[in-house]
C-alpha positions as CSV (number, residue, x, y, z in Angstrom):
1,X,167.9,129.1,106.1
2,X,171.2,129.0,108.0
3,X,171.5,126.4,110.8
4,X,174.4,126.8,113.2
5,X,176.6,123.6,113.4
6,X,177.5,121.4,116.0
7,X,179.6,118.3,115.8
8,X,177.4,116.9,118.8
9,X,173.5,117.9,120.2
10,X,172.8,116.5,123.4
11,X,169.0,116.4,124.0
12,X,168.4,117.2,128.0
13,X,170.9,117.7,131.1
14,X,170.1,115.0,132.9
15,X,173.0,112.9,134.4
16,X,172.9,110.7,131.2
17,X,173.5,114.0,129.0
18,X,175.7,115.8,131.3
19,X,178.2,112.8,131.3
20,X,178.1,112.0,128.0
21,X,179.3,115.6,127.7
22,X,182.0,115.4,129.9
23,X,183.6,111.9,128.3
24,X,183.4,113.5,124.8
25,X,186.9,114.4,122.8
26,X,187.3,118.1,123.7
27,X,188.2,118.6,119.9
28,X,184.4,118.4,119.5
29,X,181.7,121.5,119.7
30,X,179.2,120.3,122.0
31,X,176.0,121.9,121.9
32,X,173.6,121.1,125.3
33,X,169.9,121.9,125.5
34,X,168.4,122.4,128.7
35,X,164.1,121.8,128.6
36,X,164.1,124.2,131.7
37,X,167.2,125.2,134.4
38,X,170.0,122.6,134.4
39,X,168.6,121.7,137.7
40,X,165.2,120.3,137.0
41,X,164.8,116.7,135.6
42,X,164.5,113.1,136.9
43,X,168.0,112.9,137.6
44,X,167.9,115.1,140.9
45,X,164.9,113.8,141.9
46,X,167.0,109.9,142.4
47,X,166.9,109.9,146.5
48,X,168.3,105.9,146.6
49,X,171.6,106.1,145.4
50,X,173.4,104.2,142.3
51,X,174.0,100.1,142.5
52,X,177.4,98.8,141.7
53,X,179.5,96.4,143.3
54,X,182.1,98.2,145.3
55,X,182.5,95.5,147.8
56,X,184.5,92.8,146.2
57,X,184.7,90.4,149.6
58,X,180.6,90.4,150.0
59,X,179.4,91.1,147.0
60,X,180.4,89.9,143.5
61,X,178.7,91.0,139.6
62,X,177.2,87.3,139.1
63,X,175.1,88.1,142.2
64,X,174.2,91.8,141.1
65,X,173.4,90.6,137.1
66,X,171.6,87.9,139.6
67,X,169.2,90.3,141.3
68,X,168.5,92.5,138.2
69,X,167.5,89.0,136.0
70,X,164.8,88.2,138.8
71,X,163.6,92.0,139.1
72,X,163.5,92.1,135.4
73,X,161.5,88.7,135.3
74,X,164.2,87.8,132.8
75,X,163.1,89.8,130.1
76,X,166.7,91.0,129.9
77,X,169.1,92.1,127.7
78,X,171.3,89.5,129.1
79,X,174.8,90.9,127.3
80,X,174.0,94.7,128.2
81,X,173.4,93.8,131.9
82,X,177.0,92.3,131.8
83,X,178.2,95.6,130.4
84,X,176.4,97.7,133.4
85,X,177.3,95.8,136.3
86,X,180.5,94.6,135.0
87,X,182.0,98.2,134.4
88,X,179.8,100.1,137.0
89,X,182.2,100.3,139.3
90,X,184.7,102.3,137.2
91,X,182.0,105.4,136.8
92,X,180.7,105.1,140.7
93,X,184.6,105.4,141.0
94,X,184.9,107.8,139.0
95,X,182.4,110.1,140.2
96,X,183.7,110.6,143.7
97,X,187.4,110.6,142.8
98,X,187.6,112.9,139.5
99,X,184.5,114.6,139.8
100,X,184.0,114.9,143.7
101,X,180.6,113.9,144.3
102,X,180.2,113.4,147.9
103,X,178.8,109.7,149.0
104,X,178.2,108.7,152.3
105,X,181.5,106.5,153.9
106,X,182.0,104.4,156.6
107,X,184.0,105.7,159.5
108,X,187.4,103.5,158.1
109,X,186.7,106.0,154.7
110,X,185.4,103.0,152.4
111,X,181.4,104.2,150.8
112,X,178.7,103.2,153.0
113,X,176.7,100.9,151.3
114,X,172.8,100.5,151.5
115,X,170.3,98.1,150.9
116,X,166.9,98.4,148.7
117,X,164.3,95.9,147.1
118,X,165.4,93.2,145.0
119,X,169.0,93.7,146.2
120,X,170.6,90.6,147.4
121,X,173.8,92.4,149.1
122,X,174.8,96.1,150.2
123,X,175.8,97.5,147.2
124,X,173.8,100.9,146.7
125,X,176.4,104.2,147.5
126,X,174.4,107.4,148.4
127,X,174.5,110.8,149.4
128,X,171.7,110.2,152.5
129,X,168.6,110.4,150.6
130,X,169.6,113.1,148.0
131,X,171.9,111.0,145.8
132,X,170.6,112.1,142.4
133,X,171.1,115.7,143.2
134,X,174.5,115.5,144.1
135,X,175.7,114.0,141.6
136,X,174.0,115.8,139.1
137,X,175.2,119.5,140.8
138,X,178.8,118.2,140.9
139,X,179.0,116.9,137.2
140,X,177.4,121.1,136.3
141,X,180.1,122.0,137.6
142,X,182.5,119.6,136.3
143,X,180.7,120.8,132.6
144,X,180.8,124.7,132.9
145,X,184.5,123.8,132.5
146,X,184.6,122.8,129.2
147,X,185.4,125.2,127.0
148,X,183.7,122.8,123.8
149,X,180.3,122.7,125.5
150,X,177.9,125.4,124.7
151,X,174.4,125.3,127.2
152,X,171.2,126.7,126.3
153,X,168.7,126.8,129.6
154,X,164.9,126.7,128.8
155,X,165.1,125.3,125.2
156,X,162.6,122.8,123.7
157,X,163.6,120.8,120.8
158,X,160.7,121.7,118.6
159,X,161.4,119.7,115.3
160,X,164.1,117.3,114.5
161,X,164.8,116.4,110.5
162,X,167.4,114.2,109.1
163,X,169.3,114.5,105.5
164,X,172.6,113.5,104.2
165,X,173.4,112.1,107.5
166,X,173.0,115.5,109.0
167,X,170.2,116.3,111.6
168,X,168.8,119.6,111.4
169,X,167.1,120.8,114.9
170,X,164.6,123.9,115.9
171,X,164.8,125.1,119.1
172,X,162.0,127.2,121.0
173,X,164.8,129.5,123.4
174,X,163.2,131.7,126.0
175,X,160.7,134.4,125.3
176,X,159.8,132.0,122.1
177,X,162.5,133.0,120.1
178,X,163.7,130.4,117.7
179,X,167.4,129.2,116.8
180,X,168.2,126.8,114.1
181,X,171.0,124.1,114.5
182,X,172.6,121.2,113.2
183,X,175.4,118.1,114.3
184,X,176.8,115.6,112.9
185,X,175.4,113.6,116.0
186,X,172.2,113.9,118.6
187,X,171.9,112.3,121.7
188,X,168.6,112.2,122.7
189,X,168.6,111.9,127.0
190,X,165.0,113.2,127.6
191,X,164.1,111.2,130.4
192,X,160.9,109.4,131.4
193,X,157.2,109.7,130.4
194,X,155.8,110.4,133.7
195,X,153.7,113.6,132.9
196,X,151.3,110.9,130.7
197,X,149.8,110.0,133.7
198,X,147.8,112.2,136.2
199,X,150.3,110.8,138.7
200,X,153.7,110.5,138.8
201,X,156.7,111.0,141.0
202,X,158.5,112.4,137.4
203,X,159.7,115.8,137.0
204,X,157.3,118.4,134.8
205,X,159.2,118.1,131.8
206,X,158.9,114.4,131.7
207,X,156.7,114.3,128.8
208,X,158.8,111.7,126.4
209,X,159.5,114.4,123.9
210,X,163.1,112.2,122.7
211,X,160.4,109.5,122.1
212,X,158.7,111.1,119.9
213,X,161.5,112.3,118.3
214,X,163.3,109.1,117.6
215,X,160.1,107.4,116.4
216,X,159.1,110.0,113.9
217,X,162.8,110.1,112.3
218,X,161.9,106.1,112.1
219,X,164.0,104.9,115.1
220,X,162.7,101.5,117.2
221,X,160.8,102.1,119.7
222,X,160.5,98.8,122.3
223,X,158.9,97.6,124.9
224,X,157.2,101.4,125.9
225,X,154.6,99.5,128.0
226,X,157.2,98.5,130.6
227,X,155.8,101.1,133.2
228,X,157.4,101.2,136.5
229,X,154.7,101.9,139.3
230,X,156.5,102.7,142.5
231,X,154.6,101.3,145.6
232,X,155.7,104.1,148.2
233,X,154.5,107.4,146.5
234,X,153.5,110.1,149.3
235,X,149.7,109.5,149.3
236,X,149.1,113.1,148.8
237,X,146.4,113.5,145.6
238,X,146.5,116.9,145.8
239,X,149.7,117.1,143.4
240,X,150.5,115.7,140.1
241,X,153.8,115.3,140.9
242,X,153.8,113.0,143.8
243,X,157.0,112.8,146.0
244,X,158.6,109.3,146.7
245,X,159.4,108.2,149.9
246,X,163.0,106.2,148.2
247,X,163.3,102.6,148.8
248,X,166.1,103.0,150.8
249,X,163.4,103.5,153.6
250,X,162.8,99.7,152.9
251,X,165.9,98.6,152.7
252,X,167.4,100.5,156.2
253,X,163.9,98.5,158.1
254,X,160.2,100.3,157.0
255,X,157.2,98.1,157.2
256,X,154.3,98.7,154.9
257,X,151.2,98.4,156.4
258,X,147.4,98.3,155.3
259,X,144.7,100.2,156.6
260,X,144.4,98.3,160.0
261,X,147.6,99.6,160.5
262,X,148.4,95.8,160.1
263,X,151.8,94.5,158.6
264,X,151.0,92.5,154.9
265,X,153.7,92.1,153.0
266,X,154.4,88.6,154.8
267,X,151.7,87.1,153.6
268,X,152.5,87.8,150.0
269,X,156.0,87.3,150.0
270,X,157.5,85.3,153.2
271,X,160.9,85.4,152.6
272,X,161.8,89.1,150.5
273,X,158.3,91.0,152.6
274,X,158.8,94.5,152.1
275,X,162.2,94.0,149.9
276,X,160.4,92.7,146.9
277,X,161.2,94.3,143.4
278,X,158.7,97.2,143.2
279,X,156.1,95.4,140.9
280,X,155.9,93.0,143.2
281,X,155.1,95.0,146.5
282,X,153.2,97.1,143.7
283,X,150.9,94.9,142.8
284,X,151.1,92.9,146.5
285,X,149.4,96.5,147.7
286,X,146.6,96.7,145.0
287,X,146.1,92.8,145.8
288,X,145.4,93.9,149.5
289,X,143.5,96.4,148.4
290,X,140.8,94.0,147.1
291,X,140.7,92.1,150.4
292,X,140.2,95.3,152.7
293,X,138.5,97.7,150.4
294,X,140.7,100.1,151.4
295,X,143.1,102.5,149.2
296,X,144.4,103.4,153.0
297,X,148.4,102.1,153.1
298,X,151.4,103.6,155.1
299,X,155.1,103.0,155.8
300,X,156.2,102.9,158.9
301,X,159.9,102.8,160.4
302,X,159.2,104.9,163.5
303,X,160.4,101.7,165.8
304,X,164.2,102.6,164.3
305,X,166.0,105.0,166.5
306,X,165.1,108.5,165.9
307,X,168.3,110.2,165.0
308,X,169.4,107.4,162.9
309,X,166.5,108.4,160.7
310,X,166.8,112.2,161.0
311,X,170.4,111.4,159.6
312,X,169.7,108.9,156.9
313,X,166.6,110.5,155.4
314,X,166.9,114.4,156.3
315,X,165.6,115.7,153.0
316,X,162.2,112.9,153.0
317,X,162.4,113.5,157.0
318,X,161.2,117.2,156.2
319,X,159.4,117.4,153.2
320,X,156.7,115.0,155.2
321,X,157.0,116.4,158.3
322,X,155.8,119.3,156.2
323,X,152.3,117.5,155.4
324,X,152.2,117.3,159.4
325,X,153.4,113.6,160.0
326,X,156.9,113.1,161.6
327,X,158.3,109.6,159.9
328,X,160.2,109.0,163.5
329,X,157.3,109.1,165.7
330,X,154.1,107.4,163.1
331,X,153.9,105.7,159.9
332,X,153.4,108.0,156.9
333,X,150.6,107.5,154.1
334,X,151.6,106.0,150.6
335,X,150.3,104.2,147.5
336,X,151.5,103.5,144.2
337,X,152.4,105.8,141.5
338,X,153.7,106.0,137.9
339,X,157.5,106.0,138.3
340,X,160.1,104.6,136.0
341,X,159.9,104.1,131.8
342,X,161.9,100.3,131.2
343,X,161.2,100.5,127.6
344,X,162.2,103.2,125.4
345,X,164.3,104.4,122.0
346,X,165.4,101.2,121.4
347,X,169.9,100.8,121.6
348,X,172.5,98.7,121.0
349,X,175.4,98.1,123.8
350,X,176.9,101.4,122.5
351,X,173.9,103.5,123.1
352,X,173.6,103.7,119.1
353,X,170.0,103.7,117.5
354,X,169.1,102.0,113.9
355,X,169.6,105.5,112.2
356,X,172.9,106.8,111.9
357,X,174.5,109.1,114.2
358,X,171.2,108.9,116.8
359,X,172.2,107.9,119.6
360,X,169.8,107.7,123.3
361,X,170.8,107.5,127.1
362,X,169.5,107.4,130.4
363,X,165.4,107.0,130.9
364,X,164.4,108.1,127.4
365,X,166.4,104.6,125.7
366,X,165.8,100.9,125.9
367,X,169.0,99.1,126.7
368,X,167.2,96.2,127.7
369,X,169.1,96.3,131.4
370,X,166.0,96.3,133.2
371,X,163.6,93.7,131.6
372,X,159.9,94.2,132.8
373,X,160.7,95.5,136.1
374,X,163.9,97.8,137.2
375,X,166.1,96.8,139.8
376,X,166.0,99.9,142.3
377,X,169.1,101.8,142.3
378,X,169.9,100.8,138.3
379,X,168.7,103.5,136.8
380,X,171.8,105.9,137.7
381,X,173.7,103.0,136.5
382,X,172.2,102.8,133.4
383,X,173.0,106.5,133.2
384,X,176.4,106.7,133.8
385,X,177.8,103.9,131.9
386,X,176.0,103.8,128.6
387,X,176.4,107.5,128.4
388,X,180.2,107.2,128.7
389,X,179.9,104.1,126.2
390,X,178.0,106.8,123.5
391,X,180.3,109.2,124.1
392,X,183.5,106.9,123.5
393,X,181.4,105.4,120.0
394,X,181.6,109.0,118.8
395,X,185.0,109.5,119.7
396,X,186.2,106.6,118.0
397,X,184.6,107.6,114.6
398,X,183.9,111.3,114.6
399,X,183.7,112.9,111.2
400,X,185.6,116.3,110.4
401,X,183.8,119.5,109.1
402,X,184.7,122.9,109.0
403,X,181.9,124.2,108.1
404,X,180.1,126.8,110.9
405,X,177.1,126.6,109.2
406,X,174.9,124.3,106.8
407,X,172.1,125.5,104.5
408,X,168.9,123.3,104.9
409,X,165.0,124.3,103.6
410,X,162.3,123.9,107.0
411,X,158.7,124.7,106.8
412,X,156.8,127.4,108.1
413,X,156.6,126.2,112.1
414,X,153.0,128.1,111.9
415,X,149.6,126.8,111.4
416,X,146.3,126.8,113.5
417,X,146.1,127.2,117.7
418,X,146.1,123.7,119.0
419,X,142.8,122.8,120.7
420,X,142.9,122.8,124.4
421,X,142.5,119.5,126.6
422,X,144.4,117.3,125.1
423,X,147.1,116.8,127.7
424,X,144.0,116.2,130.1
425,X,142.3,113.2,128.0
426,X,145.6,111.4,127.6
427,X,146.3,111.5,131.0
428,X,142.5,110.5,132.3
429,X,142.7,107.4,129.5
430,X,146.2,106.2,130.3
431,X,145.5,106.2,134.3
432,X,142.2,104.7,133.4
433,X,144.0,102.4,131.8
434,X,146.7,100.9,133.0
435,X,147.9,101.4,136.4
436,X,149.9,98.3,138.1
437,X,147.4,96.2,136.0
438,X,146.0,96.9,133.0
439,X,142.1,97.4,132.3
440,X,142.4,96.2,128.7
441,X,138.1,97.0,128.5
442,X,139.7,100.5,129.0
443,X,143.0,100.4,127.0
444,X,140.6,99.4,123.7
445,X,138.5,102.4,124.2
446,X,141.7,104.4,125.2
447,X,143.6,103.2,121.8
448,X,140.5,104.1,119.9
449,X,140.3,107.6,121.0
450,X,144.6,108.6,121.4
451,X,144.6,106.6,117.3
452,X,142.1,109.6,116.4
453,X,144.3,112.4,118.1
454,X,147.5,110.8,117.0
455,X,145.6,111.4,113.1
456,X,144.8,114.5,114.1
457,X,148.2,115.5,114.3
458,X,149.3,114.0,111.1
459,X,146.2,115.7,108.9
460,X,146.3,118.9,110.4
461,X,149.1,122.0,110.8
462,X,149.1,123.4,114.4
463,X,151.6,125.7,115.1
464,X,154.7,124.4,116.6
465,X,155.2,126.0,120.3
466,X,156.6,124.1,123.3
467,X,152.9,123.3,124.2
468,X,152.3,121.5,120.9
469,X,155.8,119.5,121.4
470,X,154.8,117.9,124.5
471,X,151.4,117.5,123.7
472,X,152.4,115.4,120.3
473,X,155.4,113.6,122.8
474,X,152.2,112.8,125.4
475,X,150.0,111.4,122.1
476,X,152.7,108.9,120.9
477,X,153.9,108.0,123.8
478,X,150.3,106.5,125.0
479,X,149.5,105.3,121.4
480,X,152.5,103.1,121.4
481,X,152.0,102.2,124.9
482,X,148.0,101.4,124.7
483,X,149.0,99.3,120.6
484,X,151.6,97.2,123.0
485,X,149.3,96.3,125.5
486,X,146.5,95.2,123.5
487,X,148.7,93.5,121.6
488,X,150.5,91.8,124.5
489,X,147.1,90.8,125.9
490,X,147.6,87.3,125.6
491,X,151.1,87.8,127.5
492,X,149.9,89.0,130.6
């Protein structure tokens, strides 16, 4: 079997991917695969903006390394949060001057800065409340100029294999067609693990599948159980993808309140109230929960001026003055929901795994930046500067080969129907589970039941469609998050 070769296979178009692209030597053949349109992934979805310390007389990086140490409840990476705040600045930079994304300014021209949980100083540039989005539309732009960089919309990464330092890749294209290629390099930025729960603000193609990938070519995977739960989810149950109302909301004045309609988040926490790290107002609101009995819990900035919030948060503004409540006029309903993955493919400060030539980026990999608990507004971060750090790695040591294509032996990818359900059970056991806490009565029986599945998989040949991909990704994701948490038990 012929397999079509790349020097370089990014895994997802995220902002993590897309950049990576763009800093890579244009002498190599880039090849990009896209789970769905370029358009749809966690990236876009980033309302809050990216943290960095653009303002040099009232903000400096000991104070920003500062903040993300406490959010992170110093289970840090202490030397890679030195290489993201420290050269931040250059990529937030470099964004708005060589690739024109369009942040908010102050009337003098200098970016207008916000403020969100866990942030000591103003140090958060935005696009109003659609920051993720804009910068991910401007770098596709930036990439459908590159003449090295091929793009293939609605592919899954169906099987990944490794020999002689080459990795071999099947791809499920539209209409379930499949293409065969390999690269002398893969970097795996697939983004978070959201769709493992039954609610999550994640994308739909959230389901860990570079997870899965790394750990069955033998790559370390750490610290999975580091779950974000975001405390200002839209309370709307009806959806399984839940829309956040953005920190930001916090940080420009919101107060949360219980279902009295009665301000809490003083009692808890006098000084930081509602600009606690999220696991803290997270678990502050499932703590208040126990003393009213109620699941009730809203966010209200209605007492700020009216236009002011029209202005700032036009694109949250709409979408729940869609479910009939107008944010300027009454609070709006919330709880907590499955955000953010801390843990991941596990990375050096280069972005480089423990096998050769795999590298990870963005949601998907485990620099260690964020500890136990991300500081909000990192994440982009995290995306832009480790992504430009992989892509300078390969530059510096990129292999020549002329070949156009490689010959390599794959099995048959067909076998037996997979049985139906399983994306439902893992999702009922891990929300069962472990949400904000974890019910470790629960996570036993869960382990017990996603160990079975997971051997399942191993004993049996199902045929390999897009459906079994994420369904595998969804099995090991919550059997290395369930072993962690039993294991940790003694931790919590």
């Amino acid at each position: 079997m012929k397999f079509k070769r790349y020097d370089v296979l990014i895994v997802g178009t995220g902002i993590s991917g897309i950049y990576a692209a763009l800093n890579l030597d244009s002498s190599l053949n880039v090849l990009m695969l896209s789970k769905r349109e370029l358009t749809l992934c966690n990236s876009a979805l980033a309302q809050g903006g990216v943290a960095a310390v653009m303002d040099r007389k009232n903000d400096d990086f000991e104070l920003h390394i500062k903040d993300t140490l406490i959010a992170g409840q110093y289970k840090n990476n202490v030397d890679n949060v030195k290489i993201l705040v420290e050269q931040g600045p250059f990529d937030v930079e470099r964004l708005a001057e060589k690739y024109g994304v369009d942040f908010d300014r102050n009337e003098d021209g200098t970016l207008a800065l916000t403020l969100e949980g866990g942030h000591s100083r103003r140090r958060i540039a935005h696009h109003k409340d659609t920051t993720g989005k804009e910068i991910e539309t401007s770098l596709i732009e930036q990439i459908s100029k590159l003449k090295n960089v091929s793009v293939i919309n609605n592919s899954v990464l169906s099987r990944l294999e490794r020999k002689d330092n080459i990795f071999f890749a099947e791809v499920i294209t539209q209409d379930s067609d499949r293409e065969y290629f390999c690269a002398d390099y893969v970097i795996l930025a697939t983004g978070g693990i959201g769709r493992v729960y039954n609610y999550t603000t994640n994308s739909a193609i959230a389901t860990g599948d570079g997870i899965q990938f790394a750990y069955n070519l033998g790559a370390e995977i750490k610290n999975l159980s580091y779950v974000q739960f975001h405390p200002t989810a839209f309370a709307d149950k009806k959806d399984r993808e839940c829309f956040l109302i953005s920190e930001a909301v916090r940080g420009e004045g919101a107060y949360l309140l219980n279902c009295n309609k009665k301000r809490f988040m003083p009692d808890y926490e006098p000084e930081r109230k509602e600009l606690a790290p999220r696991d803290v107002v997270s678990k502050c609101i499932m703590e208040e929960q126990k003393k009213t009995g109620s699941d009730e819990f809203w966010l209200d900035i209605s007492h700020k001026d009216a236009d002011f919030i029209k202005n700032r948060f036009p694109m949250i503004y709409e979408n729940v003055l869609k479910k009939g409540y107008d944010m300027t006029k009454e609070p709006i309903p919330i709880y907590p929901c499955q955000h953010y993955l801390m843990g991941g493919i596990n990375v050096d400060g280069k972005g480089a795994t423990n096998i050769e030539g795999l590298y990870a980026a963005g949601e998907c990999s485990h620099t260690g930046v964020h500890g136990k608990n991300r500081l909000a507004s990192n994440s982009l971060l995290e995306a832009l500067v480790f992504s430009r750090l992989i892509a300078e790695d390969i530059n510096s040591h990129k292999r020549i080969d002329s070949r156009s294509e490689i010959e390599y032996d794959m099995s048959s990818p067909h076998g037996k129907p997979l049985p139906k359900g399983i994306k439902t059970e893992i999702r009922d056991i891990m929300q069962n589970s472990y949400f904000v806490f974890p019910n470790y009565k629960e996570a036993e029986k869960g382990f017990k039941r996603v160990s079975e599945i997971k051997k399942d998989f191993e004993n049996n040949s199902y045929e390999i469609t897009a459906e079994y991909v994420e369904t595998r990704s969804l099995v090991t994701v919550a059997y290395i998050i369930l072993k962690e948490i039993l294991e940790r038990k003694d931790e919590q």
